[in-house]
Every structure is written in structure tokens, then in C-alpha cells.
C-alpha positions as CSV (number, residue, x, y, z in Angstrom):
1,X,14.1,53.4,26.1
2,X,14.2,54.2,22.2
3,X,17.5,52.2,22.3
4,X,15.8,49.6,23.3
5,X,13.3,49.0,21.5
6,X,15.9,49.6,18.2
7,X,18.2,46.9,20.0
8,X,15.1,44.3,20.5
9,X,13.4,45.0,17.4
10,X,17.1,44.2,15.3
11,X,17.1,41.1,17.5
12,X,14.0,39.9,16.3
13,X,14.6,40.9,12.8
14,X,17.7,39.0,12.8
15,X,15.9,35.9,14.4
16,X,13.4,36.2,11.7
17,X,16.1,36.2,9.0
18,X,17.9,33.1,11.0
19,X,14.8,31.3,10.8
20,X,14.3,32.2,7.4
21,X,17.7,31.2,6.3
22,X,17.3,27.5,8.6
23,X,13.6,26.9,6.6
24,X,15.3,27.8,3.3
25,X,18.2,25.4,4.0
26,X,16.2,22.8,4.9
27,X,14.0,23.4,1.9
28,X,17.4,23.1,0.1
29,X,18.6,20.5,1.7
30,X,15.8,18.0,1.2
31,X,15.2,19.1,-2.5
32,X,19.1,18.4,-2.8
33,X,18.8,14.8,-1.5
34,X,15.6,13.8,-3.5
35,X,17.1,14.8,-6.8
36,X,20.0,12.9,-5.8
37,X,17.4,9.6,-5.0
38,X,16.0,10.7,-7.8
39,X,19.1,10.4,-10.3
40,X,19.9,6.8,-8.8
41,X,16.4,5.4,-9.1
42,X,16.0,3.6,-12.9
43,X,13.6,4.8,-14.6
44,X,12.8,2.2,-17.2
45,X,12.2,0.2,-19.7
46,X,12.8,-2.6,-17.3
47,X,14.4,-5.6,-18.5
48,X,13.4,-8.5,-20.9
49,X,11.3,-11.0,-19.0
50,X,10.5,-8.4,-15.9
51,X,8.6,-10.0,-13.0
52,X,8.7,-7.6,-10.7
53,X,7.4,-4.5,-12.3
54,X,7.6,-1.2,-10.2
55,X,9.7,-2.9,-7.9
56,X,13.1,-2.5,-10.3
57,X,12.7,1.2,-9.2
58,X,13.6,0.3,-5.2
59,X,17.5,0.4,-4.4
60,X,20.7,2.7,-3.7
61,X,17.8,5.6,-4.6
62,X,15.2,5.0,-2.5
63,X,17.9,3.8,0.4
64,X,19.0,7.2,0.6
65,X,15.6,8.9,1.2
66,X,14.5,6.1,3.7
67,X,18.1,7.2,5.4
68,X,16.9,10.2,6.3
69,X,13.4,9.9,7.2
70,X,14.6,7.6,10.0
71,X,17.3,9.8,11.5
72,X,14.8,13.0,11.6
73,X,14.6,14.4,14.7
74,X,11.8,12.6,16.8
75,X,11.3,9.9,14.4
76,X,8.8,6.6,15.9
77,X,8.0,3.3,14.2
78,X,4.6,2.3,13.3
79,X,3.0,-0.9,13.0
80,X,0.9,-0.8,9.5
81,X,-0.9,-4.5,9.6
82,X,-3.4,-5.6,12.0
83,X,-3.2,-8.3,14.2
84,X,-4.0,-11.9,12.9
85,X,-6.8,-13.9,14.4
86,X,-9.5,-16.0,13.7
87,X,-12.0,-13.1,14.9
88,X,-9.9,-10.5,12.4
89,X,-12.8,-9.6,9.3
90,X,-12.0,-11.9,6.6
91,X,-12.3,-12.0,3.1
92,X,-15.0,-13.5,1.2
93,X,-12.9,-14.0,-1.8
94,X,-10.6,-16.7,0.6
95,X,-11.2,-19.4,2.8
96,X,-11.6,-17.8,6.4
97,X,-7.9,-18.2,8.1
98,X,-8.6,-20.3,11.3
99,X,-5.6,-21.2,14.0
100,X,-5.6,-23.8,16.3
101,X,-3.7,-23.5,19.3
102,X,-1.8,-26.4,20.4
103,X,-1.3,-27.7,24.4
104,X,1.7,-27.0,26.3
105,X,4.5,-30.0,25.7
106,X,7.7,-30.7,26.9
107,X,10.7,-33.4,26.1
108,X,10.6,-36.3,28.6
109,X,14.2,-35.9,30.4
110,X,14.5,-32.3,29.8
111,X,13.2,-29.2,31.7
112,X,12.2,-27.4,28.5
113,X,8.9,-26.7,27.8
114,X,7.5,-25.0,24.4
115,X,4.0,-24.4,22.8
116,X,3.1,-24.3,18.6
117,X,0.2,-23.6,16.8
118,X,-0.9,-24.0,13.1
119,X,-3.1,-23.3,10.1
120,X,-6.2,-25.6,10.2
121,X,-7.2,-23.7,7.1
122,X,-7.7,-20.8,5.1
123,X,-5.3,-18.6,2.7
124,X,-2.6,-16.9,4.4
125,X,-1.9,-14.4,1.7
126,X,-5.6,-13.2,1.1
127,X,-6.8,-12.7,4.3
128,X,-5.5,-9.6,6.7
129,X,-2.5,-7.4,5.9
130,X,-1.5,-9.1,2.7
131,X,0.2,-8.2,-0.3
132,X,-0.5,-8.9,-3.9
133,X,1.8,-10.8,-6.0
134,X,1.8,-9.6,-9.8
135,X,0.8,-12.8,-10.9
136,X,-2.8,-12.8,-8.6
137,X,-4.7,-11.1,-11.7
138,X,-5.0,-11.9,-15.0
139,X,-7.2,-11.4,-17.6
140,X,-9.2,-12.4,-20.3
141,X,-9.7,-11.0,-24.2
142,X,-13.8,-10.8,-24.0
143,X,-15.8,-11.4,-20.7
144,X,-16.7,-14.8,-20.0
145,X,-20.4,-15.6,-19.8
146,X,-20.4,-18.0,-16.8
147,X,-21.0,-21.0,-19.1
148,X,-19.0,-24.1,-19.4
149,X,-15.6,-24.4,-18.3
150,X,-13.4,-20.8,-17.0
151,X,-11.1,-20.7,-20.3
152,X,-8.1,-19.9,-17.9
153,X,-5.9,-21.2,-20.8
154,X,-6.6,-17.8,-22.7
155,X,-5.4,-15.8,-19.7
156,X,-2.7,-12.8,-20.2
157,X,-0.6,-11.6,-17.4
158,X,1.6,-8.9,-16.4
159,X,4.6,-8.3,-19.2
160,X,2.5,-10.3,-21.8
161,X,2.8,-13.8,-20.0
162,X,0.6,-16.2,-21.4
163,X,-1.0,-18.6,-19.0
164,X,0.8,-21.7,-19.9
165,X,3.9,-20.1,-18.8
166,X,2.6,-19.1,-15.8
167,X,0.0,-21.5,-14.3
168,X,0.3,-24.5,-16.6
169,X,-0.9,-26.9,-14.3
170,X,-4.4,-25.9,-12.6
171,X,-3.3,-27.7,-9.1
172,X,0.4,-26.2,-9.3
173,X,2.2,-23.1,-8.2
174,X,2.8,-20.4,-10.5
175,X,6.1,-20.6,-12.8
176,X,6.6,-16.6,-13.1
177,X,5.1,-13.7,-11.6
178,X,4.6,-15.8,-8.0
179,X,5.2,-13.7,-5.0
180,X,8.9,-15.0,-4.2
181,X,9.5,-12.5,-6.7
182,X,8.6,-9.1,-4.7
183,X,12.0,-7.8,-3.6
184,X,12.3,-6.2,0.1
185,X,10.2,-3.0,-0.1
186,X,12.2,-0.8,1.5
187,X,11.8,3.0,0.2
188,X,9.8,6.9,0.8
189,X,6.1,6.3,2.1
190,X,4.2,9.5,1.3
191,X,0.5,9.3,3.2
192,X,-2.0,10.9,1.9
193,X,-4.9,11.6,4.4
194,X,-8.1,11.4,2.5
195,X,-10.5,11.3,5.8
196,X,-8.5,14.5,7.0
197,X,-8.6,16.6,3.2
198,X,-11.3,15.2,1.3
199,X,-13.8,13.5,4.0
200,X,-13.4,16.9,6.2
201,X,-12.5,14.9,8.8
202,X,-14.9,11.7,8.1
203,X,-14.5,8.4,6.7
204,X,-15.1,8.2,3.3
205,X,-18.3,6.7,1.7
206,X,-18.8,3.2,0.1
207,X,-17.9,3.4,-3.0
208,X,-16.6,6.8,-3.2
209,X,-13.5,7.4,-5.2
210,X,-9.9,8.5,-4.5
211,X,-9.1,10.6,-7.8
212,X,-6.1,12.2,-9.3
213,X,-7.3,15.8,-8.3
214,X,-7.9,14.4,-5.2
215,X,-4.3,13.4,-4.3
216,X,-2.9,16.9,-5.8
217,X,-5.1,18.3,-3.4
218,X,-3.9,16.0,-0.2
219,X,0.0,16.6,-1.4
220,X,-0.7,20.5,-1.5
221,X,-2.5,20.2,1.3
222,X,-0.1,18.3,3.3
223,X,2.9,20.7,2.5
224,X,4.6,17.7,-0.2
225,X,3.5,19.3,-3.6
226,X,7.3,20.5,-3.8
227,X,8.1,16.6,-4.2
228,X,4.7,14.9,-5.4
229,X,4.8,11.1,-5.7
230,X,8.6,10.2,-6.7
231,X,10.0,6.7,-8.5
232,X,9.8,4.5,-5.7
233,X,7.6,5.7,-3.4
234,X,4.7,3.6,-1.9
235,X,1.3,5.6,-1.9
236,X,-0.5,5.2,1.4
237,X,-3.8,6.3,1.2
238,X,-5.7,6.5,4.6
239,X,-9.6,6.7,4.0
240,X,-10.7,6.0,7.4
241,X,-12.7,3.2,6.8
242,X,-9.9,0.9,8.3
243,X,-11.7,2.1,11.5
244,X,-14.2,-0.5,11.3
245,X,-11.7,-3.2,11.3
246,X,-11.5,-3.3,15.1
247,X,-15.4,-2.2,15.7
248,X,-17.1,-5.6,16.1
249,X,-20.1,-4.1,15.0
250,X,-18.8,-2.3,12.3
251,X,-16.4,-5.0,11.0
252,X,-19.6,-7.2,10.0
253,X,-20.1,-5.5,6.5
254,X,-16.1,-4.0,6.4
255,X,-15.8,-6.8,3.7
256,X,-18.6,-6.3,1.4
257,X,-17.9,-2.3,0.4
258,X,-15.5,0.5,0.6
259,X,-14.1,3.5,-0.8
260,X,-11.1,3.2,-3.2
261,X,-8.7,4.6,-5.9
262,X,-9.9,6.0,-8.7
263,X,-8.8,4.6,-12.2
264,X,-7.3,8.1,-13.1
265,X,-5.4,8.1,-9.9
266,X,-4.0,4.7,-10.4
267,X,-2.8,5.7,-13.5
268,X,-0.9,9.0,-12.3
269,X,0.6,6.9,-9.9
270,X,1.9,4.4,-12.5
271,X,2.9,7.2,-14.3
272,X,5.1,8.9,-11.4
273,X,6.2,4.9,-11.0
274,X,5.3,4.5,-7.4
275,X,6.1,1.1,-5.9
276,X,3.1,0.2,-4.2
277,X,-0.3,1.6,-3.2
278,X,-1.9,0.8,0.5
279,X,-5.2,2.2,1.4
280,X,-7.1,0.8,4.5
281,X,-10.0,-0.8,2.7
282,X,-10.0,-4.6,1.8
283,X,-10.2,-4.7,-2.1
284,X,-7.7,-1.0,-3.1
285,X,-11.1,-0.9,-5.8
286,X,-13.9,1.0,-4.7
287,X,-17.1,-1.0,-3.7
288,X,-20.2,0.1,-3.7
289,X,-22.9,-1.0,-1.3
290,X,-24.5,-4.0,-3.1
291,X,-22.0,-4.6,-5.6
292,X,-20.4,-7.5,-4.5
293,X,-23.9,-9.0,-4.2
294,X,-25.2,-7.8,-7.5
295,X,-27.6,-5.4,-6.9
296,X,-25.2,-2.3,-7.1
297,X,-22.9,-1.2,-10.3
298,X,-19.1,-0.6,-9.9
299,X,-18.6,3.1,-8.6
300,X,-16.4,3.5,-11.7
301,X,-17.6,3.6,-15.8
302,X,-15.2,1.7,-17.6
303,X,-14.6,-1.5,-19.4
304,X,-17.7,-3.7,-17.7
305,X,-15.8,-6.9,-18.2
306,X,-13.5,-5.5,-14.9
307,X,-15.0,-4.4,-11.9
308,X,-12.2,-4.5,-10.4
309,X,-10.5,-2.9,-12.7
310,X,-8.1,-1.0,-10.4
311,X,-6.4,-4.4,-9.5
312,X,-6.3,-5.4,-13.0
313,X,-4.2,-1.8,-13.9
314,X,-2.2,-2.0,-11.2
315,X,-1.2,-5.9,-11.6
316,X,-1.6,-7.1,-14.8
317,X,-0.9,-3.9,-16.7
318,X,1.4,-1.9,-14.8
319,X,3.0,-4.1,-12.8
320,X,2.3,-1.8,-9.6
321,X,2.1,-3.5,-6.1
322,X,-1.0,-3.4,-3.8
323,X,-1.5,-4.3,0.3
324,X,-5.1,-4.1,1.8
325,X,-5.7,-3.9,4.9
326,X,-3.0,-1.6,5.8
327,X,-3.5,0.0,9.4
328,X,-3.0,4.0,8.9
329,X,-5.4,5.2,11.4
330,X,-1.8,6.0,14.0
331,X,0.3,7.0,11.2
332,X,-2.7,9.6,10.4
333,X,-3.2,11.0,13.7
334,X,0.6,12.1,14.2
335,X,0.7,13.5,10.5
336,X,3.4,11.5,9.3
337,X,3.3,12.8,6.0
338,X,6.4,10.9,4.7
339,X,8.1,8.2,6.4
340,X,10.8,5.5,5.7
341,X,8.5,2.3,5.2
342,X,10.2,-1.5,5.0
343,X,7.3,-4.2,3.8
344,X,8.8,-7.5,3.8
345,X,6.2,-10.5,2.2
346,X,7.2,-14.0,3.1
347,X,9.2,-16.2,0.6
348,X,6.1,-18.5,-0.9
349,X,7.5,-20.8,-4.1
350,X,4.8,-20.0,-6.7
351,X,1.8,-17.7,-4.4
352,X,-0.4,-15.7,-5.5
353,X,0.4,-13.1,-2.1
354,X,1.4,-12.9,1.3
355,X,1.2,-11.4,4.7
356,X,2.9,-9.1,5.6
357,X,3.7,-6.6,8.8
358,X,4.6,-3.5,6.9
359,X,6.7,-0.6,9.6
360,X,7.2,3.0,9.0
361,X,9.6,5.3,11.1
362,X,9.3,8.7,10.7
363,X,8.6,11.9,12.4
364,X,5.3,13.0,13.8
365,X,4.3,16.4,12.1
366,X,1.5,17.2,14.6
């Protein structure tokens, strides 16, 4: 009996130790790979006449991390952008996206039959999953005071670009900085689950505020503050107020407020040089309830001439790329901590954004 219990209890030592050993080789293993990423990714200054910004980090680097976040063992695919419909909330800063179904046709002589639709109006790249291009915001060198004529000619871009060499002509496309630009995003997604760590398990406030501390605490929490934010990555940051997007109660004031990132936590990202940031709220800048109709201050002190002043860092300063929209709720719920993500905006000569239908594949942690 004695021998035994000696012959079980070595067992289970020595299983312990395997395990040990396995975690510890893992742990090696992955650390291995993202210095390796790491070493490939550029780092900066980016070249003269830059329009792409955080984007010249994506390539062999980030390849190789995406690589093996979709050969991990139980790895799924997630859809990250809503469907598009003229019911889907839309954006008071565009002109509501409407479709119009066309009537089953067919060729005379032929058996074929086939079916279209199109855009009766709207703004493709600013309403639903879209992405920002980094010429969307500019700015100005004092706030204008509403009167007479919007001085766009004094307008400063991302890199420096003046607005003649970026939207000379009022009616035309823009010249630099348009969204044709934006390479294929394909790289590391780390999500951060700010309903789950910092709500307690409830969506975040209007107007409450994503901060630096906040995102140590959701990387620690989530088992990633061994690898943090790395060059390349894209920040997903899920809030839960995406939620309401598919409530049709809900979805009536999803528009006109929201949580967001924090000015301090847009600038540790740019300073890790992620990629792009994704939360699911509609404007990445926190709203708070009234603002957008004046009766409410920004959530966030600052320079009052921006508001929005997370878009303004983001684009026109650090030439760091933004969706709204995103849909994380899924992604969330199966703890997908870090995922291979591929974002893909359309092609537009001279746009100011796009849709897009941003996937993930990676492996459930829950």
C-alpha cells in the first residue's frame, strides 16, 4: 500500500513537472517569436513624405505573429463589422446610407437571370464599420468662431501637409493622405475587455473614459502584460456599448454619446506604435450625454478648440488608424485575447474612409 502511494505520488510529481516544463516552453516559445516579430517590424522615423503613418510598421513582422495565432489549436474566425442596412444606426455627421433594391431582370434570349442594387445616397465610408483615412481630420491654428467663411485654406494635416496640397479644390478628392493609401491591415489584434475589467461586467457609461492605467490593468488582467501592445498591433477595445447597435430601442440615442479612449491612452498607444484602435462606439472619443447637442462639455480637459481631440491625435498627429463601429461583443465572450486580424478598406481615389469587414481568427480562451 505504502508503495503505492510513493509510486502515485512520483507520478503526479512528474506530471506536475511535465506540465510545468510544457507552460514554460510555451511561455518561451511565444516570447521567442514576438521578439523575432519584433526585430522585423520598423520602428521609425518613417520616410520623407509618409502617408500612411502607423501603417509602415505592418509586414514580414507582424506576418509572423498573425501566422501563428491562426494555426493555434481551436482557432475560429470572427466577423468584426455589422451588417449594412438602411435600418443600421447612422451617423449624424453623414448623410444616412440608403439602398435601393432593384427588380429581378433577365437577358431576352438567354435563361440567365440576376438582381443589383445601389446607393441612392449617403456616405459609404462614414456610416457603419468604416475606417478613417489619415486625411479625414485636420486642423486649424486658433478655433474658428463660426463667422464668415470655414478658413479651410489654413488647415494642417498629418506629416505637416498643408491644405493646398491636400484638398486644393473644395469639390475634389484629396491629393495625399486619401484612403487608397491604407495598406492591407493584416497583423496581432490584442482585445482589451473594458465591460469585463473595468465595467465589472457592464457596459461602460457615456462619456466615461478608457485610460492608460486602464489598459495596464485589462493586459494584466487578461494574462498579456508579458507582451503589452507591440509595433503593429491593432488595439481592440470592447466597452460594451456596441450592444445597443442591434437593440432597436437602444440604438435610437447609440449615435449621440458613448464611452471612449482617453487622451493619455491614445498617446501610450502611439507611443508602443500600434496600428490601429477599434472600440465599439461610433466616434473612438468619448461623448458625453448632451454634448453633441451643446448642453454637455467634452468628458476630457484639454485644448477646447478639439473636442474631439482623440481623432485629431490619432490622425492628424500621430498618424494612428481608427474603425468605429467594430462588432467585439463575440470576440469578448470567447476571450479571444489576441487574434490574427486582416482589415481590408476599399480602394476609393481621394476618400476621406471606407467600409470595411474587418475578420479575426484566433483561439477562444474561455
Amino acid at each position: 500500500m505504502l508503495l503505492r502511494t510513493a509510486i502515485a505520488g512520483t507520478a503526479l510529481l512528474l506530471g506536475a513537472v511535465t506540465l510545468l516544463q510544457g507552460a514554460q516552453a510555451e511561455t518561451a516559445a511565444e516570447k521567442a517569436l514576438v521578439d523575432r516579430s519584433v526585430a522585423m517590424t520598423p520602428g521609425g522615423p518613417w520616410p520623407a513624405g509618409d502617408q500612411v503613418g502607423m501603417a509602415n510598421t505592418l509586414g514580414p513582422g507582424t506576418w509572423l505573429r498573425c501566422a501563428a495565432e491562426m494555426s493555434a489549436d481551436g482557432a475560429k474566425s470572427y466577423e468584426l463589422s455589422h451588417v449594412r442596412s438602411n435600418d443600421m444606426p447612422m451617423s449624424p455627421f453623414g448623410v444616412p446610407l440608403k439602398y435601393e433594391y432593384r427588380p429581378t431582370v433577365g437577358i431576352p434570349g438567354t435563361k440567365h437571370a440576376f438582381n443589383g442594387e445601389q446607393v441612392l445616397s449617403g456616405e459609404p465610408g462614414a456610416q457603419g464599420t468604416q475606417l478613417d483615412a489619415l486625411g479625414h481630420f485636420a486642423y486649424l491654428g486658433e478655433a474658428w468662431s463660426g463667422e464668415g467663411d470655414f478658413p479651410a485654406d489654413a488647415a494642417t494635416y498629418y506629416g505637416g501637409y498643408k491644405q493646398a496640397e491636400v484638398k486644393p479644390d473644395p469639390a475634389g478628392p484629396l491629393l495625399k493622405l486619401g484612403v487608397e493609401n491604407v495598406p492591407p491591415i493584416v497583423t496581432t489584434a490584442v482585445l482589451l475587455d473594458a465591460q469585463a475589467f473595468i465595467g465589472g461586467g457592464k457596459a461602460l457609461e457615456p462619456g466615461q473614459i478608457v485610460s492608460r492605467a486602464d489598459i495596464e490593468t485589462m493586459l494584466e488582467a487578461e494574462g498579456l502584460a508579458w507582451r503589452g501592445i507591440l509595433p503593429g498591433d491593432v488595439v481592440l477595445i470592447h466597452t460594451g456599448w456596441g450592444e445597443r447597435w442591434d437593440d432597436a430601442e437602444k440604438a435610437k440615442d447609440y449615435y449621440f454619446m458613448g464611452p471612449g479612449l482617453g487622451f493619455d491612452a491614445a498617446e501610450y498607444l502611439a507611443e508602443r506604435k500600434a496600428v490601429l484602435v477599434s472600440l465599439d462606439n461610433p466616434f473612438t472619443d468619448p461623448v458625453a450625454a448632451g454634448q453633441l447637442q451643446g448642453k454637455a462639455n467634452a468628458p476630457q480637459k484639454g485644448d477646447e478648440g478639439l473636442p474631439f481631440a482623440i481623432h485629431h491625435q490619432n490622425l492628424a498627429v500621430n498618424g494612428l488608424h481608427q474603425i468605429q463601429n467594430a462588432r467585439l461583443g463575440a470576440l469578448a465572450a470567447d476571450k479571444v485575447w489576441t487574434s490574427c486580424v486582416m482589415i481590408l478598406p476599399l480602394r476609393s481615389e481621394g476618400a476621406s474612409g471606407s467600409p470595411v469587414r474587418p475578420v479575426a481568427i484566433g483561439a477562444p480562451k474561455g
